[in-house]
FIKELO-102944 format. One record per residue (C-alpha): residue number from 1; z, x, y. Coordinates in Angstrom, 2 decimals, padded with zeros to 5 digits, m for minus. Each point is the difference from the previous one (the first is absolute). Layout:
BEGIN
+-----+---------+---------+---------+
| num |      c3 |      c1 |      c2 |
+-----+---------+---------+---------+
| NUM |       Z |       X |       Y |
...
+-----+---------+---------+---------+
END
This chain:
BEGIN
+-----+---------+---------+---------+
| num |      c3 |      c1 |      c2 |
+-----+---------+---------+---------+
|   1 | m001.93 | m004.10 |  003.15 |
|   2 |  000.34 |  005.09 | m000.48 |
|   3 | m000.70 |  004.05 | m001.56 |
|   4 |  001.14 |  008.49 |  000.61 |
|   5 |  003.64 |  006.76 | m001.09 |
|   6 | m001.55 | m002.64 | m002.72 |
|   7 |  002.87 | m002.13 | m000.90 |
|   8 | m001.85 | m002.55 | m002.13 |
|   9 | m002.66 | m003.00 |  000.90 |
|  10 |  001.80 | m003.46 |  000.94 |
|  11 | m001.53 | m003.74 |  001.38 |
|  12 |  000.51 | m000.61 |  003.82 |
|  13 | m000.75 | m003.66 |  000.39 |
|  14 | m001.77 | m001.04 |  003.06 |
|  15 | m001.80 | m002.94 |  001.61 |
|  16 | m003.40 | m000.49 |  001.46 |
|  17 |  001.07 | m002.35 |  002.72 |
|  18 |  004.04 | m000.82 | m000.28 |
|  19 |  001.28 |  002.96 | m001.49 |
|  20 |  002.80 |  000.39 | m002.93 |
|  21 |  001.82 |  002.74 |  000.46 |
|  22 | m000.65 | m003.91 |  004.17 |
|  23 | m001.87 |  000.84 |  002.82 |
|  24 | m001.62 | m003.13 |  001.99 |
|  25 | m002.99 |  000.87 |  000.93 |
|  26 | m003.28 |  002.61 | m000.88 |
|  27 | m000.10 |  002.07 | m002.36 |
|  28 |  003.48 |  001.58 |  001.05 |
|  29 |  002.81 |  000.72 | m002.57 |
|  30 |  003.77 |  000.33 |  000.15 |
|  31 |  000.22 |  002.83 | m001.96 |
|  32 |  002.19 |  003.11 |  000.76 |
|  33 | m001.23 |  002.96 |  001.63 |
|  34 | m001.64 |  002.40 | m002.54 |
|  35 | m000.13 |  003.63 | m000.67 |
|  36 | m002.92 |  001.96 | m000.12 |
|  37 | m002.20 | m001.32 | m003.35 |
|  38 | m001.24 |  002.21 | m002.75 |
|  39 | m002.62 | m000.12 | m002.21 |
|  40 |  000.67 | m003.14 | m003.02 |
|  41 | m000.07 |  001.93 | m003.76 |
|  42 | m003.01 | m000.59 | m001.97 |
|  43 | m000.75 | m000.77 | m003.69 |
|  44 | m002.92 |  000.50 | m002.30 |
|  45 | m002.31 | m002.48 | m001.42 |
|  46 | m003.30 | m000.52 | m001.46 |
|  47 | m002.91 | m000.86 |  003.26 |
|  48 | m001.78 | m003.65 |  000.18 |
|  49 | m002.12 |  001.19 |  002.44 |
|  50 | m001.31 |  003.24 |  000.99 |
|  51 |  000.10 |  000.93 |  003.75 |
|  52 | m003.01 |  000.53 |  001.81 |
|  53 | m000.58 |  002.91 |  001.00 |
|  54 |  002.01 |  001.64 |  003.00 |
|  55 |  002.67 | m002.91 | m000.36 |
|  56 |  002.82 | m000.62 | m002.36 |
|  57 |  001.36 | m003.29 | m001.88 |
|  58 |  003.57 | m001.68 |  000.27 |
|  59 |  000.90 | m001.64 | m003.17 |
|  60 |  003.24 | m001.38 | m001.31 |
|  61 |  001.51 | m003.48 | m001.31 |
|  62 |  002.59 | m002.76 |  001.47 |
|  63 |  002.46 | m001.68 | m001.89 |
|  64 |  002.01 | m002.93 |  000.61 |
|  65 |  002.83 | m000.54 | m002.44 |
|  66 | m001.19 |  003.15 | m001.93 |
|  67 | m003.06 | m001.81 | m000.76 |
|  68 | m003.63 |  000.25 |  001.35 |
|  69 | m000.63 | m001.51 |  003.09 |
|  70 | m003.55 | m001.55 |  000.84 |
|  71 | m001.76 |  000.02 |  002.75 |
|  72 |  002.28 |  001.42 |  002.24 |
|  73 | m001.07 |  002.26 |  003.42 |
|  74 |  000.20 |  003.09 |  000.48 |
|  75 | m000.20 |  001.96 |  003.08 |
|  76 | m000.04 |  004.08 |  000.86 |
|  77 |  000.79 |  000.35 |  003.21 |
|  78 | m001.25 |  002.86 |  002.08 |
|  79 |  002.57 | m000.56 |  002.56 |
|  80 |  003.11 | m001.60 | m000.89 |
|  81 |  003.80 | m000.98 |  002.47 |
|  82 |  002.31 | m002.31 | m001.80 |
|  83 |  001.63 | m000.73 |  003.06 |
|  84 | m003.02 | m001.24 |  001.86 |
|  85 | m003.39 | m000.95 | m000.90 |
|  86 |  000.25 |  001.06 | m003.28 |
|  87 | m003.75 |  000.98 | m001.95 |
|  88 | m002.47 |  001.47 |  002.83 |
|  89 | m003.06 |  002.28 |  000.26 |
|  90 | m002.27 | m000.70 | m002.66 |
|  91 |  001.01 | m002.02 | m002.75 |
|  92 | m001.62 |  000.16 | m003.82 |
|  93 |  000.97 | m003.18 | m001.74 |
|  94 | m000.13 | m000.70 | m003.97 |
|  95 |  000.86 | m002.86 | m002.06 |
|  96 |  001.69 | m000.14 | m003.64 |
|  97 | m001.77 | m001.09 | m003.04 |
|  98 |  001.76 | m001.81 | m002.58 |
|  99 |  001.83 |  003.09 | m001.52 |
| 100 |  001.33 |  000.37 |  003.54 |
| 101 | m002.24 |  003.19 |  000.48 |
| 102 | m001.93 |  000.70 |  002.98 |
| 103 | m002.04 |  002.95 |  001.37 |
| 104 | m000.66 |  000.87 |  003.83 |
| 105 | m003.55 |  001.65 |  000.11 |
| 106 | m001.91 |  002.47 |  001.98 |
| 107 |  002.93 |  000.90 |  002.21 |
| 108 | m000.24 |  003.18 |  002.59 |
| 109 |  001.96 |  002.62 | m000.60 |
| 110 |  003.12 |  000.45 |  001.94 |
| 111 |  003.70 | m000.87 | m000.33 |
| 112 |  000.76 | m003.79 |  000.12 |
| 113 |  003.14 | m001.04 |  001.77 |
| 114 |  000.85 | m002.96 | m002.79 |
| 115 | m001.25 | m002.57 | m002.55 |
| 116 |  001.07 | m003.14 |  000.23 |
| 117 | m000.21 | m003.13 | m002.83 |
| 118 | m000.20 | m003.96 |  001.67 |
| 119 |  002.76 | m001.97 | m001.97 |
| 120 | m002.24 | m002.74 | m001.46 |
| 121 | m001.40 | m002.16 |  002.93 |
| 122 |  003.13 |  000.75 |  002.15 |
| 123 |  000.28 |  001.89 |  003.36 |
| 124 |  001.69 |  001.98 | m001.58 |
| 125 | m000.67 |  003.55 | m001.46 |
| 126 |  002.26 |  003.34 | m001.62 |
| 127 | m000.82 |  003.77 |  000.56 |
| 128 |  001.31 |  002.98 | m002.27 |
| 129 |  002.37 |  002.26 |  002.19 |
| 130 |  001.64 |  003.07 | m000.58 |
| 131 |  002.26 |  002.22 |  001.39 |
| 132 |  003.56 |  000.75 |  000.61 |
| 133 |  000.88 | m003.77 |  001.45 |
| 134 | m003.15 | m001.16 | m001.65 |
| 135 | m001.05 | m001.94 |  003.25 |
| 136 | m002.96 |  002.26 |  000.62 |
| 137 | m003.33 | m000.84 | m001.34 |
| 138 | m001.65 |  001.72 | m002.60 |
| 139 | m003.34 |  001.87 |  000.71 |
| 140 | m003.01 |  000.47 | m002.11 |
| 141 | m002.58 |  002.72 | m000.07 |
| 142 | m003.23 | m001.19 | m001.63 |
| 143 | m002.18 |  003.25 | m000.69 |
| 144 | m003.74 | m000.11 | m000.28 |
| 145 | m001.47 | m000.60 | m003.42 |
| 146 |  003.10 | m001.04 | m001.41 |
| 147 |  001.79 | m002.85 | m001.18 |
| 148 |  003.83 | m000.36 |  001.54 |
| 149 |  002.50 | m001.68 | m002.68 |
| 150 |  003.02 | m001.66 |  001.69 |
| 151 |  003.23 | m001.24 | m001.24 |
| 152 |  000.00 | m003.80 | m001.34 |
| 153 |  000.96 | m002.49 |  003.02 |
| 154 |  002.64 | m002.59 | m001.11 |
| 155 | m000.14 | m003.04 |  002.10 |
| 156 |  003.08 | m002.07 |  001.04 |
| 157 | m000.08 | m002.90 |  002.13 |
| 158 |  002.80 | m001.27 |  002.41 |
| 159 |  000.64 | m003.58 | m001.10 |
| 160 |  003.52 |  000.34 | m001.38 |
| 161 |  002.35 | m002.42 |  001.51 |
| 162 |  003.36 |  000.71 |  000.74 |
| 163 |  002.44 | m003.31 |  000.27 |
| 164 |  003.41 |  000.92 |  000.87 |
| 165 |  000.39 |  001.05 |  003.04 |
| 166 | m002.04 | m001.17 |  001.79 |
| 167 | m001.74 |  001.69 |  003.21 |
| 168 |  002.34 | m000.01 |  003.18 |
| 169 |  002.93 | m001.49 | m002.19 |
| 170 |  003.71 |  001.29 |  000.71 |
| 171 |  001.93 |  000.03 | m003.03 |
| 172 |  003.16 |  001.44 | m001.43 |
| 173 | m000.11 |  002.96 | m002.40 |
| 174 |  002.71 | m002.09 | m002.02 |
| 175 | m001.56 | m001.55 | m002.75 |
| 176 | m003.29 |  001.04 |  001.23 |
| 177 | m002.73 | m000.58 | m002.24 |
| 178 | m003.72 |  001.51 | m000.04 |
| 179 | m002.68 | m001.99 | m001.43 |
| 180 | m003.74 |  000.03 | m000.24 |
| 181 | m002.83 | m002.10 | m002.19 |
| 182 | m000.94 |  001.25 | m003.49 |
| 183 | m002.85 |  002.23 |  000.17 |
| 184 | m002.59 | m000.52 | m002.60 |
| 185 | m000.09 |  002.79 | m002.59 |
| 186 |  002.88 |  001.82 |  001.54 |
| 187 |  002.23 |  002.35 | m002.12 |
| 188 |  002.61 |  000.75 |  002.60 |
| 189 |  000.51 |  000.04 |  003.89 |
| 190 |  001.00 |  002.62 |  002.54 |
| 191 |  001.59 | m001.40 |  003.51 |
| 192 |  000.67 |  001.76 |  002.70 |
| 193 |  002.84 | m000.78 |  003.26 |
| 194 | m000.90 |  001.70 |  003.12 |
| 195 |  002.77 | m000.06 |  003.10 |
| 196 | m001.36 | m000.04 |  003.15 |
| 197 |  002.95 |  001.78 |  001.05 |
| 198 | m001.52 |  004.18 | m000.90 |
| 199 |  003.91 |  000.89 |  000.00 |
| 200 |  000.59 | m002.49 | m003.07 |
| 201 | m000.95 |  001.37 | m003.19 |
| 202 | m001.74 | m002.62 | m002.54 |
| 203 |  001.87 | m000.36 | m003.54 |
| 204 | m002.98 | m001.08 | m001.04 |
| 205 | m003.69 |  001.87 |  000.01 |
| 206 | m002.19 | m000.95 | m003.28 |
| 207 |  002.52 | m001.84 | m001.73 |
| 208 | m001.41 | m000.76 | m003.32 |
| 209 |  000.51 | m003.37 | m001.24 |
| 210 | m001.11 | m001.99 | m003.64 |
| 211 |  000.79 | m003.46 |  001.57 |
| 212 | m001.65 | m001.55 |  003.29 |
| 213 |  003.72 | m000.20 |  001.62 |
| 214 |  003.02 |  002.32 |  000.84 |
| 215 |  003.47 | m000.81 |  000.92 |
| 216 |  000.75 |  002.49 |  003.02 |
| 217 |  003.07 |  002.02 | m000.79 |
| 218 |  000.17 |  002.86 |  002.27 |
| 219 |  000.83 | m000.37 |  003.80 |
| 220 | m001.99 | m000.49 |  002.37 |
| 221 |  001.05 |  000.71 |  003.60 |
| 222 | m001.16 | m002.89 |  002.93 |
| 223 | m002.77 |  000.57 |  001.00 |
| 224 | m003.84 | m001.05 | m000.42 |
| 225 | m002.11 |  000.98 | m003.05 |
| 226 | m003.31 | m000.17 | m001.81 |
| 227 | m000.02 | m000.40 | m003.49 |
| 228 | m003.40 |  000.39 | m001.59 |
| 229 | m000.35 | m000.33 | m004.46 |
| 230 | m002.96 |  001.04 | m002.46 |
| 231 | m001.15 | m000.68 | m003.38 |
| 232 | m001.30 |  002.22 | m002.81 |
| 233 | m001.56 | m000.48 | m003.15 |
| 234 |  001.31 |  001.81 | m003.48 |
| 235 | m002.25 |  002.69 |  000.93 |
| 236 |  001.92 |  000.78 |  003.20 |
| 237 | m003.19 | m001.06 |  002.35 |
| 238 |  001.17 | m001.86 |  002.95 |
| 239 | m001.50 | m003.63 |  000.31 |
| 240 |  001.30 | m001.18 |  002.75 |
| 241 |  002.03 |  000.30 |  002.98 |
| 242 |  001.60 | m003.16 |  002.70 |
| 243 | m000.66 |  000.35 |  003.78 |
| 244 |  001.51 |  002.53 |  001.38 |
| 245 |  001.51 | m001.42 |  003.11 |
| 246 |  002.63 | m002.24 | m001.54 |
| 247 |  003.31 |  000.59 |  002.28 |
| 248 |  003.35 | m001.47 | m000.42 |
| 249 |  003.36 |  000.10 |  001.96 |
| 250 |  003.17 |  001.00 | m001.64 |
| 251 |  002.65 | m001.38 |  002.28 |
+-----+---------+---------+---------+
END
């Protein structure tokens, strides 16, 4: 469902057809607007397969709850808009072995606009980012003869359920409750309230949570909001994430 001065590399989560992060139809995306993208960091590593000549190698390794993920996709983009389309221009596609390693071969030189990983056999797919807001994508320059080492790509998916409240509800913030399903393998949640209102500040951004509930105990003004919550493994790699176009009422 996702992923850029060089802040540090995060996940945007994004969707093939019915994106995350919402839209309805395409390949569009709901994502905010980005900054301008810089080039992602790179690491070192030891080659599984020499370039040909005059073209360079992508190689790097998805994860999906720190562990190897098989047979996943992976795409470098020469063209790349979040917002609409998403991958265009020529694509070079890969697939993980079982050590959740893959390698993009014989690849022109020039400066790819992203790389993105299919979550399993979902529409959906995350990017690395970077920058300030870390909206923008992250770019790639593959140089010829050489082998390109990229960050690790952790996977999440967006199947968390959230309970209480429901979409479109109007509750009261007395005695209001949050609640979500159990995620498998989670350590910990972070949730999120969002006003609608820009003027109203949110108490609560990234709340960090052990249990899959919280008892809301700071005011919240009337208004309409969107709550959104996340799980993460003991290694602090996010697993999941619920839809993020839940919306209730506080009257």
């Amino acid at each position: 469902m996702k992923h850029p001065a060089f802040v540090s590399l995060s996940l945007i989560f994004v969707c093939l057809i019915a994106c995350k992060t919402g839209s309805k139809s395409g390949t569009n995306t709901n994502s905010s607007s980005s900054p301008a993208s810089e080039t992602a960091n790179t690491e070192t590593g030891v080659e599984k397969v020499k370039p040909a000549p005059g073209t360079g190698n992508v190689q790097g390794k998805v994860l999906y709850n720190s562990k190897p993920a098989e047979n996943i996709e992976v795409t470098l983009c020469e063209k790349f808009n979040q917002f609409f389309g998403g991958c265009d221009g020529k694509k070079f596609v890969a697939r993980t072995d079982k050590d959740g390693e893959y390698v993009i071969t014989d690849v022109p030189p020039r400066t790819y606009e992203a790389l993105t990983a299919r979550v399993f056999d979902t529409k959906f797919y995350v990017f690395a980012t970077t920058g300030i807001t870390g909206l923008a994508s992250a770019k790639y320059d593959v140089v010829a003869d050489k082998t390109l080492f990229v960050p690790a790509t952790n996977l999440f998916k967006s199947d968390l359920k959230t309970l209480n409240p429901k979409a479109g509800e109007k509750v009261s913030t007395e005695n209001l409750e949050l609640r979500w399903s159990a995620y498998p393998d989670a350590a910990y949640y972070k949730f999120s309230i969002y006003p609608e209102d820009v003027s109203v500040t949110s108490p609560y951004i990234n709340e960090r949570v052990q249990a899959n509930s919280f008892a809301i105990d700071k005011p919240l003004p009337k208004g309409t909001y969107r709550w959104q919550v996340e799980a993460y493994n003991d290694d602090q790699v996010k697993l999941a994430e619920s839809d993020r176009d839940i919306k209730f009422t506080i009257n």
